[in-house]
mmCIF entry with sequence, helices, sheets and N, C-alpha, C, O atoms, coordinates in Angstrom:
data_MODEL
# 
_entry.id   MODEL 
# 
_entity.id                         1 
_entity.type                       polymer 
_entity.pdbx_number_of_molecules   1 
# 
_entity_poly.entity_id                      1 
_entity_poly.type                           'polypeptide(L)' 
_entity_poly.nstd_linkage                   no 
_entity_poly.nstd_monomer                   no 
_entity_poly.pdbx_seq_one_letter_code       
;(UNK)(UNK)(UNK)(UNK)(UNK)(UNK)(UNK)(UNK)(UNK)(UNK)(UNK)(UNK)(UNK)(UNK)(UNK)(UNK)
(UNK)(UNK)(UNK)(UNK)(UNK)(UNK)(UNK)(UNK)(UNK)(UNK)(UNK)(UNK)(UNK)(UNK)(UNK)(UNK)
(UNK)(UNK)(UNK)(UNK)(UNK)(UNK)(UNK)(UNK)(UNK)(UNK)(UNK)(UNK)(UNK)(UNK)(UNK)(UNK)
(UNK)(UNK)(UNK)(UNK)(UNK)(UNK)(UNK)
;
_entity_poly.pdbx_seq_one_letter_code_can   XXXXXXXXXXXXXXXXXXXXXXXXXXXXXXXXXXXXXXXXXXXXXXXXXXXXXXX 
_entity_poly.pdbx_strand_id                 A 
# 
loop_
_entity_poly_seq.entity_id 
_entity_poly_seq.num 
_entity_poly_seq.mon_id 
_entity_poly_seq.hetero 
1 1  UNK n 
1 2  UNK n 
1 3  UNK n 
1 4  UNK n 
1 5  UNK n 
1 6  UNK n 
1 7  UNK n 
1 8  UNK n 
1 9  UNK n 
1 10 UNK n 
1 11 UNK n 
1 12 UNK n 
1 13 UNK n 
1 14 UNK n 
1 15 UNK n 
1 16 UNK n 
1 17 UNK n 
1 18 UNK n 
1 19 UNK n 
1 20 UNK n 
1 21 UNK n 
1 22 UNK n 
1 23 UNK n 
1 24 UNK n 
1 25 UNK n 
1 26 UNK n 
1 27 UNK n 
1 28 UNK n 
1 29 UNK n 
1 30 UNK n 
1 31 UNK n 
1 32 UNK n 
1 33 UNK n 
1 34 UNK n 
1 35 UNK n 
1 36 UNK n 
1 37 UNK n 
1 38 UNK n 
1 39 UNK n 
1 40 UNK n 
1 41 UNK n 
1 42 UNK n 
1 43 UNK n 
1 44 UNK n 
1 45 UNK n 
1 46 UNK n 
1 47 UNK n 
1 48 UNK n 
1 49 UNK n 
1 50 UNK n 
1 51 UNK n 
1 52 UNK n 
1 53 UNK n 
1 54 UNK n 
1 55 UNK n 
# 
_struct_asym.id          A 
_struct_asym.entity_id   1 
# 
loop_
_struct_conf.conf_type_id 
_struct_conf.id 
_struct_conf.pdbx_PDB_helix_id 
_struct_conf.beg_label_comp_id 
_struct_conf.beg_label_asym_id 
_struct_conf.beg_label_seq_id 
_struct_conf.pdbx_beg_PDB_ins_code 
_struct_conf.end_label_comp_id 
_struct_conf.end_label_asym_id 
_struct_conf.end_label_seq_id 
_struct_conf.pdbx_end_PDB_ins_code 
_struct_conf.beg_auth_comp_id 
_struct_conf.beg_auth_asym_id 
_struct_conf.beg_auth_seq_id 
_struct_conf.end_auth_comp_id 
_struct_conf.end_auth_asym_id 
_struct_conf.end_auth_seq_id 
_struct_conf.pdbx_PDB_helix_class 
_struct_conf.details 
_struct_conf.pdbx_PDB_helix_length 
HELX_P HELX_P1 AA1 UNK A 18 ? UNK A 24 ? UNK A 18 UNK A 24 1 ? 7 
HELX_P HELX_P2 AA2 UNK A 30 ? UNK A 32 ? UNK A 30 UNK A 32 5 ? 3 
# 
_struct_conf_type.id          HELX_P 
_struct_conf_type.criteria    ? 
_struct_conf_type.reference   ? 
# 
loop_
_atom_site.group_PDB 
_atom_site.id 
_atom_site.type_symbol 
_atom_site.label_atom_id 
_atom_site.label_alt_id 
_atom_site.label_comp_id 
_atom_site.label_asym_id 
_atom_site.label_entity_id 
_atom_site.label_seq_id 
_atom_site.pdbx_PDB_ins_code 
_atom_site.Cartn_x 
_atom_site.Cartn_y 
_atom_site.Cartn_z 
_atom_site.occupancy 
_atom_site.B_iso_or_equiv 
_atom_site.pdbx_formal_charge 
_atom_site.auth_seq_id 
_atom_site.auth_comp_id 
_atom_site.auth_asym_id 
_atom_site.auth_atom_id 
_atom_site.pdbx_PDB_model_num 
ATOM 1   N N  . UNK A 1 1  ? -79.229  35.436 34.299 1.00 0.00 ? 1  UNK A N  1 
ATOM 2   C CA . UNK A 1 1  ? -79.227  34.795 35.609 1.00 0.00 ? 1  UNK A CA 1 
ATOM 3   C C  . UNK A 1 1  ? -79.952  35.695 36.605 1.00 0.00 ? 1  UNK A C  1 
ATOM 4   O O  . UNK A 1 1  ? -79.995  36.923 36.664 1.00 0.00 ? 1  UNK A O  1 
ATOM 5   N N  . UNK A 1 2  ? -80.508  34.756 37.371 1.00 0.00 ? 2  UNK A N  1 
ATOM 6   C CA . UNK A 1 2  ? -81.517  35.566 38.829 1.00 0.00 ? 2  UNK A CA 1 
ATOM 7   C C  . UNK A 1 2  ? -80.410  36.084 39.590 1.00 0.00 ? 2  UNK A C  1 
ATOM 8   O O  . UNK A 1 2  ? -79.412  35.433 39.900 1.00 0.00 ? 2  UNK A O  1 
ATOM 9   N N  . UNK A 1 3  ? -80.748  37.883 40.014 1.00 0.00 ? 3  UNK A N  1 
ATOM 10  C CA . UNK A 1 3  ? -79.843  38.325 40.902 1.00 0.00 ? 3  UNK A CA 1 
ATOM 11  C C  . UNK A 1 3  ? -80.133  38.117 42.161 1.00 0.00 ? 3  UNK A C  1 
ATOM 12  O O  . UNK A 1 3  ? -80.016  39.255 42.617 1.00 0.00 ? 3  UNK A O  1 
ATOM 13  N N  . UNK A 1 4  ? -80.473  37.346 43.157 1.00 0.00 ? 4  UNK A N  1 
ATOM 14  C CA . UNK A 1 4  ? -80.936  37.217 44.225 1.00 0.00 ? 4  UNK A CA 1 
ATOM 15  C C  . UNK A 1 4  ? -81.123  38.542 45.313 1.00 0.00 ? 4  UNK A C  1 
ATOM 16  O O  . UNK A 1 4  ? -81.919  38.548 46.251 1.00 0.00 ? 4  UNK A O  1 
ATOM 17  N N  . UNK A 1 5  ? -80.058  39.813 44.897 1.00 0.00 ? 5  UNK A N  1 
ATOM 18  C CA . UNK A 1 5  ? -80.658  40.885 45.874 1.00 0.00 ? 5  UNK A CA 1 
ATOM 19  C C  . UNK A 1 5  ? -81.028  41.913 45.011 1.00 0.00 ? 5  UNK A C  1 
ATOM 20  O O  . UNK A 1 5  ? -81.052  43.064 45.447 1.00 0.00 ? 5  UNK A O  1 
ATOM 21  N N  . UNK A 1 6  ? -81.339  41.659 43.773 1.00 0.00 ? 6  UNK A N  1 
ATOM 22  C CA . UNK A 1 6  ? -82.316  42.611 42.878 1.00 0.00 ? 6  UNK A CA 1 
ATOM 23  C C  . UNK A 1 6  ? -83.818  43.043 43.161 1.00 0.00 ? 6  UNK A C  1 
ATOM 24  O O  . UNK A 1 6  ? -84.737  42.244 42.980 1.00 0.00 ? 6  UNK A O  1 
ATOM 25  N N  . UNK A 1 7  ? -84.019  44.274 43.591 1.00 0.00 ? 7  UNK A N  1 
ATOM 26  C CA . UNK A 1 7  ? -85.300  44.764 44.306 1.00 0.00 ? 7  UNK A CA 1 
ATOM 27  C C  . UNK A 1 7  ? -86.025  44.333 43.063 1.00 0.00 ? 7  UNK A C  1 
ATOM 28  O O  . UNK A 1 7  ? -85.521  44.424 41.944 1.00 0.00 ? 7  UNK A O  1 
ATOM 29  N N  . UNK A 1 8  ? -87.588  43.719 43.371 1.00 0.00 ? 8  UNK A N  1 
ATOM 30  C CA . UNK A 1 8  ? -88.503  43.560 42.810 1.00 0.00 ? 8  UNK A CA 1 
ATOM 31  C C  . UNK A 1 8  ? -89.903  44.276 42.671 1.00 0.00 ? 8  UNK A C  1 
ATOM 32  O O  . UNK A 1 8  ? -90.389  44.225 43.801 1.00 0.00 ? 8  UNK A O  1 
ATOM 33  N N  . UNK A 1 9  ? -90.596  44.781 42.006 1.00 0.00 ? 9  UNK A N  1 
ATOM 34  C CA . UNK A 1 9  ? -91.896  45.161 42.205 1.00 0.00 ? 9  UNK A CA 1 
ATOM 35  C C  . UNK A 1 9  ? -92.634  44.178 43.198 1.00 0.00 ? 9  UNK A C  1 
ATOM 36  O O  . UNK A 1 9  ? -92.367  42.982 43.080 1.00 0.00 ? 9  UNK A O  1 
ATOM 37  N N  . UNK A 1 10 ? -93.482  44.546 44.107 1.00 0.00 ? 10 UNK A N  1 
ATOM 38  C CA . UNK A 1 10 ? -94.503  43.621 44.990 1.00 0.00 ? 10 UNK A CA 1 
ATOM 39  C C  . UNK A 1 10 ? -95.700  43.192 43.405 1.00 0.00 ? 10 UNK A C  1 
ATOM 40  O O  . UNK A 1 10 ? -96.057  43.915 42.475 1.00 0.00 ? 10 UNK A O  1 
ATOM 41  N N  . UNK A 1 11 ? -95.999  41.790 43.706 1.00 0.00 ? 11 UNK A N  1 
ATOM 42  C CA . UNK A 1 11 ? -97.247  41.803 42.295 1.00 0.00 ? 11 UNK A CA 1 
ATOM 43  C C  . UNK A 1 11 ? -98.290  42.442 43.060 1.00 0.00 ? 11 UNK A C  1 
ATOM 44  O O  . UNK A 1 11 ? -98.431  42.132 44.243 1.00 0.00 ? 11 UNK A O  1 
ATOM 45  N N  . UNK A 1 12 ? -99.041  43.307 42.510 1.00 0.00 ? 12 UNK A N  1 
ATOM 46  C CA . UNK A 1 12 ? -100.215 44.143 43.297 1.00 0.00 ? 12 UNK A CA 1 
ATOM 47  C C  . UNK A 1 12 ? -101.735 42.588 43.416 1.00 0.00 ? 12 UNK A C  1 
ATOM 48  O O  . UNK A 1 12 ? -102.218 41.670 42.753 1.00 0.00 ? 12 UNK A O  1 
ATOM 49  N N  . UNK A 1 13 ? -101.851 43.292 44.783 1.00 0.00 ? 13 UNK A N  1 
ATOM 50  C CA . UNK A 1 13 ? -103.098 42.161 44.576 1.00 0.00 ? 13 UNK A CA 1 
ATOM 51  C C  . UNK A 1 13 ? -104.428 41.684 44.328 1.00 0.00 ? 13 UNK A C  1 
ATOM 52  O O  . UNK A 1 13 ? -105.078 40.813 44.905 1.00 0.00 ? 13 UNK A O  1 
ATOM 53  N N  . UNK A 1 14 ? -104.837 42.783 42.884 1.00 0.00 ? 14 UNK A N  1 
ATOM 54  C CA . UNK A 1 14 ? -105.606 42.947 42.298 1.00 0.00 ? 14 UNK A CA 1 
ATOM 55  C C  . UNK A 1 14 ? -105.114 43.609 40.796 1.00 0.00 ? 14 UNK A C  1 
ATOM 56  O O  . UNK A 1 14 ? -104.205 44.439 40.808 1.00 0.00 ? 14 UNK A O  1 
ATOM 57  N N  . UNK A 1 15 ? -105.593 43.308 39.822 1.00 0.00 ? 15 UNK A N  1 
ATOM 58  C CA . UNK A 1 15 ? -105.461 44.044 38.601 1.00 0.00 ? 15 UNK A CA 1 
ATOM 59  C C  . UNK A 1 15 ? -106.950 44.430 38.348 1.00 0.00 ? 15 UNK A C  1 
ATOM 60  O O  . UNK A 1 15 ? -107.866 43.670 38.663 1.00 0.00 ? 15 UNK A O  1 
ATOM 61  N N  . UNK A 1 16 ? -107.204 45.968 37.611 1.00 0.00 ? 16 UNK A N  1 
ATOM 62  C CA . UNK A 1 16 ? -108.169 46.401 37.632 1.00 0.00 ? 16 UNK A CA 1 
ATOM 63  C C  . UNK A 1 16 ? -108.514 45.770 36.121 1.00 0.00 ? 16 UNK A C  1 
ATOM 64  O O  . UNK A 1 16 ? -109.726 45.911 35.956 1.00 0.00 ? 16 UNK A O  1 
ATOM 65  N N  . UNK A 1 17 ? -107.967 45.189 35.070 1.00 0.00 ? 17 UNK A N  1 
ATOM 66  C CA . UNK A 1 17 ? -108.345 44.873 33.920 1.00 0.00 ? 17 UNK A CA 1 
ATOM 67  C C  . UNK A 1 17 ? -107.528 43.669 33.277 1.00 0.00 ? 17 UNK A C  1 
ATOM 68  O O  . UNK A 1 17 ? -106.590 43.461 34.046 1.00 0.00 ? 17 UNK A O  1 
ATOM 69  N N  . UNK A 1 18 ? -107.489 43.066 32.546 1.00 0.00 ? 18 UNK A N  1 
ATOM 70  C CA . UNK A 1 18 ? -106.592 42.246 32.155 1.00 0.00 ? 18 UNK A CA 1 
ATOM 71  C C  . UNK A 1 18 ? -105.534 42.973 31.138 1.00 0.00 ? 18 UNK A C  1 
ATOM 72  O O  . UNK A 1 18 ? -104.586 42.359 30.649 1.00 0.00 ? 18 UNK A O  1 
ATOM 73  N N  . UNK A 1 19 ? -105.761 44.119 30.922 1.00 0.00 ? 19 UNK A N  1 
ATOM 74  C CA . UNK A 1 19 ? -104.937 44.950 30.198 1.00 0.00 ? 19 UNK A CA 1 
ATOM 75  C C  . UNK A 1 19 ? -103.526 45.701 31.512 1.00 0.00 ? 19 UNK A C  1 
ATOM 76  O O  . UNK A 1 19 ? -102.400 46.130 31.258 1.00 0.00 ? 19 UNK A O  1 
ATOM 77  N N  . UNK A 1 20 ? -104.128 45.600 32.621 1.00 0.00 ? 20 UNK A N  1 
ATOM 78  C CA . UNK A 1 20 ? -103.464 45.964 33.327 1.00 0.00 ? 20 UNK A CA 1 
ATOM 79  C C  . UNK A 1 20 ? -102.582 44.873 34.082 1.00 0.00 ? 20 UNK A C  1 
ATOM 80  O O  . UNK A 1 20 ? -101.476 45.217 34.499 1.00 0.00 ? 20 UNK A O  1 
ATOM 81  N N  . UNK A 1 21 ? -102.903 43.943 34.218 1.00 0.00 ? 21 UNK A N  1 
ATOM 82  C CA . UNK A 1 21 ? -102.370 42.698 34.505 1.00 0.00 ? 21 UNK A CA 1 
ATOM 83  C C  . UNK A 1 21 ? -101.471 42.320 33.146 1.00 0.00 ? 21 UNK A C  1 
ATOM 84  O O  . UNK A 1 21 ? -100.468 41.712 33.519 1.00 0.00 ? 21 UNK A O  1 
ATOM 85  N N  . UNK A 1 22 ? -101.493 42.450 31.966 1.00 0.00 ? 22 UNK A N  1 
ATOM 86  C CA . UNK A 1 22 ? -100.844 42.419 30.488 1.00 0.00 ? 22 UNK A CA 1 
ATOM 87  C C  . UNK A 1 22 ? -99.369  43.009 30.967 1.00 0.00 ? 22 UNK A C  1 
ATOM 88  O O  . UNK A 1 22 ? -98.310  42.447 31.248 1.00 0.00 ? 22 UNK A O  1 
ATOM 89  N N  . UNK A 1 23 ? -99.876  44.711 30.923 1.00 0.00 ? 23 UNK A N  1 
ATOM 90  C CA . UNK A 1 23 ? -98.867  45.694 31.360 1.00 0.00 ? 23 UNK A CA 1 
ATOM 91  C C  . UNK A 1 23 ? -98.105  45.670 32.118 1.00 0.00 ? 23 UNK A C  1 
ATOM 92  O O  . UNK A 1 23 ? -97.036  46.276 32.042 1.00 0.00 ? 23 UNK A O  1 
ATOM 93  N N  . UNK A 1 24 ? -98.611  44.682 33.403 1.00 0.00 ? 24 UNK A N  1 
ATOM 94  C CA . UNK A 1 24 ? -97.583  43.881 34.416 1.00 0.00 ? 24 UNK A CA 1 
ATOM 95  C C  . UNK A 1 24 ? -96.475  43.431 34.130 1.00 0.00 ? 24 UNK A C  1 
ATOM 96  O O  . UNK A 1 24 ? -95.344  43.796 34.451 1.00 0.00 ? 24 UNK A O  1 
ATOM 97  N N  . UNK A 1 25 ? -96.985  42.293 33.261 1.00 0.00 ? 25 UNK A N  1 
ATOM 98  C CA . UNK A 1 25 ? -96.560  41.267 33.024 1.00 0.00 ? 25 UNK A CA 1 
ATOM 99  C C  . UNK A 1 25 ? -95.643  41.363 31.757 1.00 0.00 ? 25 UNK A C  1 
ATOM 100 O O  . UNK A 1 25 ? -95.015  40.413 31.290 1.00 0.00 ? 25 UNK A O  1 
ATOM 101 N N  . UNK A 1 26 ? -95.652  42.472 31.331 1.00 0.00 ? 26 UNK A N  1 
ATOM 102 C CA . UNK A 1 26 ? -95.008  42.698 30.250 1.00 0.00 ? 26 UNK A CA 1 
ATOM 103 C C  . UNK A 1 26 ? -93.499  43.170 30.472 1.00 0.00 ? 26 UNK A C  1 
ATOM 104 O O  . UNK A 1 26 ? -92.423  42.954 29.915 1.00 0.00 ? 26 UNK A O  1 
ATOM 105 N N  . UNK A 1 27 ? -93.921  43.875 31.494 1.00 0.00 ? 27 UNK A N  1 
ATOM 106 C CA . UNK A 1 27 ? -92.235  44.430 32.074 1.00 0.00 ? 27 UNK A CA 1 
ATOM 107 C C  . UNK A 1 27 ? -91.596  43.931 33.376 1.00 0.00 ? 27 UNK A C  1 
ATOM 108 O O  . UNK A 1 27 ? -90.678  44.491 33.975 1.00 0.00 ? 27 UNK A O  1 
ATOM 109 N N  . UNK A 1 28 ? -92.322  42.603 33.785 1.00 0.00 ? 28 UNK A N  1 
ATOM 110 C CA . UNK A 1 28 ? -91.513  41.887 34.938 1.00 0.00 ? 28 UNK A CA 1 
ATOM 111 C C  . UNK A 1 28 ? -91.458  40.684 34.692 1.00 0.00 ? 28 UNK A C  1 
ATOM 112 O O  . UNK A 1 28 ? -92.520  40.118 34.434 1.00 0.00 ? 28 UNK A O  1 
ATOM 113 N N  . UNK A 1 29 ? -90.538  40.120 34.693 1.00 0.00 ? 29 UNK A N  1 
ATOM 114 C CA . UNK A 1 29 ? -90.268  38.422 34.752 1.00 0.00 ? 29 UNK A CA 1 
ATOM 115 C C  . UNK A 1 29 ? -90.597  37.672 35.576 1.00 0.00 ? 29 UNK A C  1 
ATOM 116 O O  . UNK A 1 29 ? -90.189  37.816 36.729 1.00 0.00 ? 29 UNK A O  1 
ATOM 117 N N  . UNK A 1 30 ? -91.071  37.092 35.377 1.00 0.00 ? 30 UNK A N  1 
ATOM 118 C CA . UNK A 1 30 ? -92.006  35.777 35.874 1.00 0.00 ? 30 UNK A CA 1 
ATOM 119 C C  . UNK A 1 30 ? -90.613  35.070 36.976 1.00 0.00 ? 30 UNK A C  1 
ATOM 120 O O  . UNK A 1 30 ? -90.665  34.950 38.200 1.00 0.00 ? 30 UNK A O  1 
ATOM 121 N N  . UNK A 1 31 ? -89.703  34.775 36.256 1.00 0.00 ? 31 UNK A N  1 
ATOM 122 C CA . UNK A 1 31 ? -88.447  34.051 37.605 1.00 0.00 ? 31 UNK A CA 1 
ATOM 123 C C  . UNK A 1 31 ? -88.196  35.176 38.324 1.00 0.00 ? 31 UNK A C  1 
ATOM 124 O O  . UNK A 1 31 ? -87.016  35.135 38.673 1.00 0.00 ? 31 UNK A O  1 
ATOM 125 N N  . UNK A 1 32 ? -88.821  36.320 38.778 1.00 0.00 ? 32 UNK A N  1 
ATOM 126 C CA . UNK A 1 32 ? -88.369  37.048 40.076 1.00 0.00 ? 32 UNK A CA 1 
ATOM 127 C C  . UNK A 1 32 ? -89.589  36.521 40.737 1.00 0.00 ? 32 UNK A C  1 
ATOM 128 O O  . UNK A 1 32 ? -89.643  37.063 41.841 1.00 0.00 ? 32 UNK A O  1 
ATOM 129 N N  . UNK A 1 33 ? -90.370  35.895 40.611 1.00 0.00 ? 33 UNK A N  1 
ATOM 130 C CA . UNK A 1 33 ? -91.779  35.787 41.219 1.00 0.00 ? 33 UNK A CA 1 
ATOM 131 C C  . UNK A 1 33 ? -91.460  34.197 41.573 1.00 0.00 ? 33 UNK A C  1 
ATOM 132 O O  . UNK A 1 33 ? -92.385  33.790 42.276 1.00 0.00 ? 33 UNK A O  1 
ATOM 133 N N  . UNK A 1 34 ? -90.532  33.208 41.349 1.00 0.00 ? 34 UNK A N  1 
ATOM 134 C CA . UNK A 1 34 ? -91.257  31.880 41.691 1.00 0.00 ? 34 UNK A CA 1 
ATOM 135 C C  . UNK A 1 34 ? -91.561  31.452 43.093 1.00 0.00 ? 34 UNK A C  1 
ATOM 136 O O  . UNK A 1 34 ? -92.291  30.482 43.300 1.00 0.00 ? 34 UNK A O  1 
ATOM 137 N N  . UNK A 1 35 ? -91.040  32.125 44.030 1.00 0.00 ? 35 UNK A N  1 
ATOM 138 C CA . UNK A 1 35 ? -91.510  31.962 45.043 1.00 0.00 ? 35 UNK A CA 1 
ATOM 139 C C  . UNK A 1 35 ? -93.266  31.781 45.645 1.00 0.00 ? 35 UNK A C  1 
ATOM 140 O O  . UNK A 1 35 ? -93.658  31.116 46.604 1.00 0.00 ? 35 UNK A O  1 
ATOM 141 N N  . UNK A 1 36 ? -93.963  32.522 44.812 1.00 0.00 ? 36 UNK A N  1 
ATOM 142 C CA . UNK A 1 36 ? -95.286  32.932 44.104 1.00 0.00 ? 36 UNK A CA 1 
ATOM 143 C C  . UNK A 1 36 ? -95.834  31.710 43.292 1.00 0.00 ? 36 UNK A C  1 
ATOM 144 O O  . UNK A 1 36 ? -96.983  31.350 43.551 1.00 0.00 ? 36 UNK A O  1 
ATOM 145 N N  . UNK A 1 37 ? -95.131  31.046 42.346 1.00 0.00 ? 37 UNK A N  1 
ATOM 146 C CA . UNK A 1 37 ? -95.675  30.160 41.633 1.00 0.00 ? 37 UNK A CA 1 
ATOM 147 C C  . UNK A 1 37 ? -96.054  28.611 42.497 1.00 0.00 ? 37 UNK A C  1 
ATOM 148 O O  . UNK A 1 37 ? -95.491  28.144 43.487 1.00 0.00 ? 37 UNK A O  1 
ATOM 149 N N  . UNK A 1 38 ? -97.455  27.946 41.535 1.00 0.00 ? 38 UNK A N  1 
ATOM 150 C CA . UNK A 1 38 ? -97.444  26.533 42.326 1.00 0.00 ? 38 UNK A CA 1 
ATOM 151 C C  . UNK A 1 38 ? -97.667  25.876 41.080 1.00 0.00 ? 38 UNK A C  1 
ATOM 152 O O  . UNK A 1 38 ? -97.909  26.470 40.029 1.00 0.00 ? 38 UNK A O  1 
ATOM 153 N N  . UNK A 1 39 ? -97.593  24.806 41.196 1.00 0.00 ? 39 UNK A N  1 
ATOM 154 C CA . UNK A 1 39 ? -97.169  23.601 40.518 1.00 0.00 ? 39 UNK A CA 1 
ATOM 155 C C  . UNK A 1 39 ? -98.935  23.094 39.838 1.00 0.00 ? 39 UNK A C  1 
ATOM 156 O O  . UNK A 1 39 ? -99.806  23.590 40.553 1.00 0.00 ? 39 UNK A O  1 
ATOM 157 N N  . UNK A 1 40 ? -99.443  22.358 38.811 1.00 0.00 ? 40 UNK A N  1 
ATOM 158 C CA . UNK A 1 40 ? -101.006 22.407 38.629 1.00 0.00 ? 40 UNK A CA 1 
ATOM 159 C C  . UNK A 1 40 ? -100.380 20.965 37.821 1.00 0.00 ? 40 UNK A C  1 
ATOM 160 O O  . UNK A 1 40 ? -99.442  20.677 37.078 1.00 0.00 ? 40 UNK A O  1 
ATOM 161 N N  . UNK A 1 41 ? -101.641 20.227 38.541 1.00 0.00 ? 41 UNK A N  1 
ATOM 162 C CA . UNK A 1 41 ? -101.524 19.028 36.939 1.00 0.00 ? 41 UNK A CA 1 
ATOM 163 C C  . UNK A 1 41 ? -102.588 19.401 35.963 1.00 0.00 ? 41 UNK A C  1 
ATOM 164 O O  . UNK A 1 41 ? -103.689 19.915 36.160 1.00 0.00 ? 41 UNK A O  1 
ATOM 165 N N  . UNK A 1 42 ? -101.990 19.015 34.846 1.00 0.00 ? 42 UNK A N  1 
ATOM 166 C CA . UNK A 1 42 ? -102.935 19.359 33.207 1.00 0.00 ? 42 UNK A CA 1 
ATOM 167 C C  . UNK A 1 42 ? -102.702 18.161 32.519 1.00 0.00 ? 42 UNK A C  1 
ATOM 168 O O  . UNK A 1 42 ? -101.616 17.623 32.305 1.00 0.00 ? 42 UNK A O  1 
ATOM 169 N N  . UNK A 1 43 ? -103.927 17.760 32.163 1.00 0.00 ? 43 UNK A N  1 
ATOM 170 C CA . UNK A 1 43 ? -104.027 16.799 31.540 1.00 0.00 ? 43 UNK A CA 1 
ATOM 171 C C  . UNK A 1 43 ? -104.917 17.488 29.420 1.00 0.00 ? 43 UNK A C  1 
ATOM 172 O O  . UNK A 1 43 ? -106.042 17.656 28.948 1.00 0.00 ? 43 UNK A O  1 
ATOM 173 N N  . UNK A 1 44 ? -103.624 17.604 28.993 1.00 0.00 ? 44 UNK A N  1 
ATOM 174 C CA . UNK A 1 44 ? -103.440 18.279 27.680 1.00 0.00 ? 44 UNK A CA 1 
ATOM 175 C C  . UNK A 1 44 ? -104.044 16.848 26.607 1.00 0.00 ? 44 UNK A C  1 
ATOM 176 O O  . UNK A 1 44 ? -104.320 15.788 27.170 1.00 0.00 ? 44 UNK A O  1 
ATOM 177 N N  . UNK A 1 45 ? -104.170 16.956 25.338 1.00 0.00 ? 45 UNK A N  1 
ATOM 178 C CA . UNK A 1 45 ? -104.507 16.183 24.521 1.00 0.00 ? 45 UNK A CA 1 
ATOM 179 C C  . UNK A 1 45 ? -104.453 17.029 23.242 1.00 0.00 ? 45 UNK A C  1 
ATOM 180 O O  . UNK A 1 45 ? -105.262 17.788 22.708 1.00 0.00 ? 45 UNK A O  1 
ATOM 181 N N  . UNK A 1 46 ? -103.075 16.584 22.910 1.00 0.00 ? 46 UNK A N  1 
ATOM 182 C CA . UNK A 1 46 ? -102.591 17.085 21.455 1.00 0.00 ? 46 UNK A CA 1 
ATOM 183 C C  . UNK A 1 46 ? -102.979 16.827 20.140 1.00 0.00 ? 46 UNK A C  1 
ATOM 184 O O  . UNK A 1 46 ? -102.266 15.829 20.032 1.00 0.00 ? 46 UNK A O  1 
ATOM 185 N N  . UNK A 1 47 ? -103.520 16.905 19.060 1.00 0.00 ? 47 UNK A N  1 
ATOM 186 C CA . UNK A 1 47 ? -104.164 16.531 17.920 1.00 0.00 ? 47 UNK A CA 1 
ATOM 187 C C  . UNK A 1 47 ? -102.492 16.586 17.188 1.00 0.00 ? 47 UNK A C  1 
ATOM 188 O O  . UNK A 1 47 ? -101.537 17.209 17.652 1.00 0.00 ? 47 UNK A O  1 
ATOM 189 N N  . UNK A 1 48 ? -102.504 15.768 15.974 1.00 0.00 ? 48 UNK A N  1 
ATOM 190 C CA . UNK A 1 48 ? -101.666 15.965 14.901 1.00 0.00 ? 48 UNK A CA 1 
ATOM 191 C C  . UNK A 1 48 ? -102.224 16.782 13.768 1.00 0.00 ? 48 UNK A C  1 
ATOM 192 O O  . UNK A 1 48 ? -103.444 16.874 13.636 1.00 0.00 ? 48 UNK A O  1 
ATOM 193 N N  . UNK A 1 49 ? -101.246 17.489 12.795 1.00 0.00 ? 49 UNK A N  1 
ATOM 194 C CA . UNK A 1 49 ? -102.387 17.871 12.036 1.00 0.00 ? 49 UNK A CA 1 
ATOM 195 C C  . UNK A 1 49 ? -100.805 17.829 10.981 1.00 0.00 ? 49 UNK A C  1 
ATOM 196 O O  . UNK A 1 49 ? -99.626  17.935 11.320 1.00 0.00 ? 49 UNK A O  1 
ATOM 197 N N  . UNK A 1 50 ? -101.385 17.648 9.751  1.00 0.00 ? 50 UNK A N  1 
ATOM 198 C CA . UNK A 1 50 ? -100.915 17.139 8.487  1.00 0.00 ? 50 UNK A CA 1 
ATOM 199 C C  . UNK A 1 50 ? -101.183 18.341 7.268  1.00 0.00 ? 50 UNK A C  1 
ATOM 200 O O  . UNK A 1 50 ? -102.012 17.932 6.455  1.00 0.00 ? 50 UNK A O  1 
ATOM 201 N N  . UNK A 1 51 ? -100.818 19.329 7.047  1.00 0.00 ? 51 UNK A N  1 
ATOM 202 C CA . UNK A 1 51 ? -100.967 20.282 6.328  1.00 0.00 ? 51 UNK A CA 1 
ATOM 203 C C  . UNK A 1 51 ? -99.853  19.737 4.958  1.00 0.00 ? 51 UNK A C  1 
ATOM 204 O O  . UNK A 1 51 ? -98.784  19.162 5.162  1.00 0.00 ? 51 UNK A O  1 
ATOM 205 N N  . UNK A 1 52 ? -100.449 20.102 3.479  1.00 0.00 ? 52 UNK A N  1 
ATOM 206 C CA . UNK A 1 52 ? -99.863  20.217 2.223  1.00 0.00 ? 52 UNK A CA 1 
ATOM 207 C C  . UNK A 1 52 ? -100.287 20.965 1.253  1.00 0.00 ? 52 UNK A C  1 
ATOM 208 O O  . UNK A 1 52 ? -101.282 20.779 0.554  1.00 0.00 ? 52 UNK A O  1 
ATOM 209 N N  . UNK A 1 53 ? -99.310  22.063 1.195  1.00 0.00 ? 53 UNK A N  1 
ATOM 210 C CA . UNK A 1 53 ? -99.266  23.042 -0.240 1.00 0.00 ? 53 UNK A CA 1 
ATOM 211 C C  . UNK A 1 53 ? -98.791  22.553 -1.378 1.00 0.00 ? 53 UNK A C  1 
ATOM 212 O O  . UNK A 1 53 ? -97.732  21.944 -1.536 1.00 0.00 ? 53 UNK A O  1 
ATOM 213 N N  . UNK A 1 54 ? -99.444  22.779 -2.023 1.00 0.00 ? 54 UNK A N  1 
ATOM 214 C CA . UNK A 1 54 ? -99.135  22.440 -3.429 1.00 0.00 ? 54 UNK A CA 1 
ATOM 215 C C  . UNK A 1 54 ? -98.891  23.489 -4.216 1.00 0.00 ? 54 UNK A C  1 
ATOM 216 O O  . UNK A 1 54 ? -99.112  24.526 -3.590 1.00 0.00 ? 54 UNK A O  1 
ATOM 217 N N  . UNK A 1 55 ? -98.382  23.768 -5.778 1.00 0.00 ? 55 UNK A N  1 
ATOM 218 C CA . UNK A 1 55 ? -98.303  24.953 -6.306 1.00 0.00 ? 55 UNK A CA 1 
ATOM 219 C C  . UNK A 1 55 ? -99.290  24.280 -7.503 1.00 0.00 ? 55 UNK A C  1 
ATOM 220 O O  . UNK A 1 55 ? -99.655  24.964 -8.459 1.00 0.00 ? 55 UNK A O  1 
# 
């Protein structure tokens, strides 16, 4: 559960690499940030796919 007075890292507002933005993101949770988040429509298109092994 979200602690509501749990100090947060500020997200910095630049990452110098995507390795560094990784490293971010690796050790902070995304639900301390939703205040930050916005909403996007995606229009996805799923394929089926039918795989069979045999011996």
């Amino acid at each position: 559960m979200n602690d509501k007075n749990k100090a947060v890292d500020p997200i910095p507002e630049e990452f110098a690499s995507y390795e560094e933005a990784a490293d971010f993101w690796d050790t902070h949770d995304t639900t301390d940030y939703l205040e930050f988040l916005q909403p996007v429509d995606v229009d996805a298109q799923f394929r089926k796919r039918h795989n069979v092994i045999s011996e």
